[in-house]
C-alpha positions, 0 to 999 in steps of 0.5 A: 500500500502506498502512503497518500501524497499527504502522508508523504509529505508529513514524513518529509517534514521530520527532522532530528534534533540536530536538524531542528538546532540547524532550523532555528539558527543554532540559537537554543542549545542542544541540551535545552531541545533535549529538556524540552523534549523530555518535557513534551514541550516541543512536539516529537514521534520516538521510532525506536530510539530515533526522534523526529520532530514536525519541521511546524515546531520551528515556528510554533514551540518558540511561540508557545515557549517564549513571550513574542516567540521571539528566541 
C-alpha cells in the first residue's frame, strides 16, 4: 500500500534534533531541545530510539515557549 501524497509529505517534514538546532539558527542549545523534549514541550514521534520532530515546531514551540516567540 502506498502512503497518500499527504502522508508523504508529513514524513518529509521530520527532522532530528540536530536538524531542528540547524532550523532555528543554532540559537537554543542542544541540551535545552533535549529538556524540552523530555518535557513534551516541543512536539516529537520516538521510532525506536530515533526522534523526529514536525519541521511546524520551528515556528510554533518558540511561540508557545517564549513571550513574542521571539528566541
Amino acid at each position: 500500500m502506498n502512503p497518500s501524497p499527504s502522508a508523504a509529505n508529513e514524513l518529509n517534514d521530520l527532522v532530528t534534533p540536530t536538524e531542528f538546532r540547524e532550523l532555528l539558527r543554532g540559537r537554543i542549545g542542544r541540551n535545552e531541545i533535549y529538556r524540552a523534549l523530555n518535557a513534551h514541550r516541543i512536539r516529537h514521534l520516538r521510532i525506536g530510539r530515533k526522534i523526529l520532530i514536525p519541521t511546524s515546531e520551528c515556528v510554533d514551540w518558540p511561540e508557545r515557549e517564549f513571550v513574542g516567540g521571539e528566541l
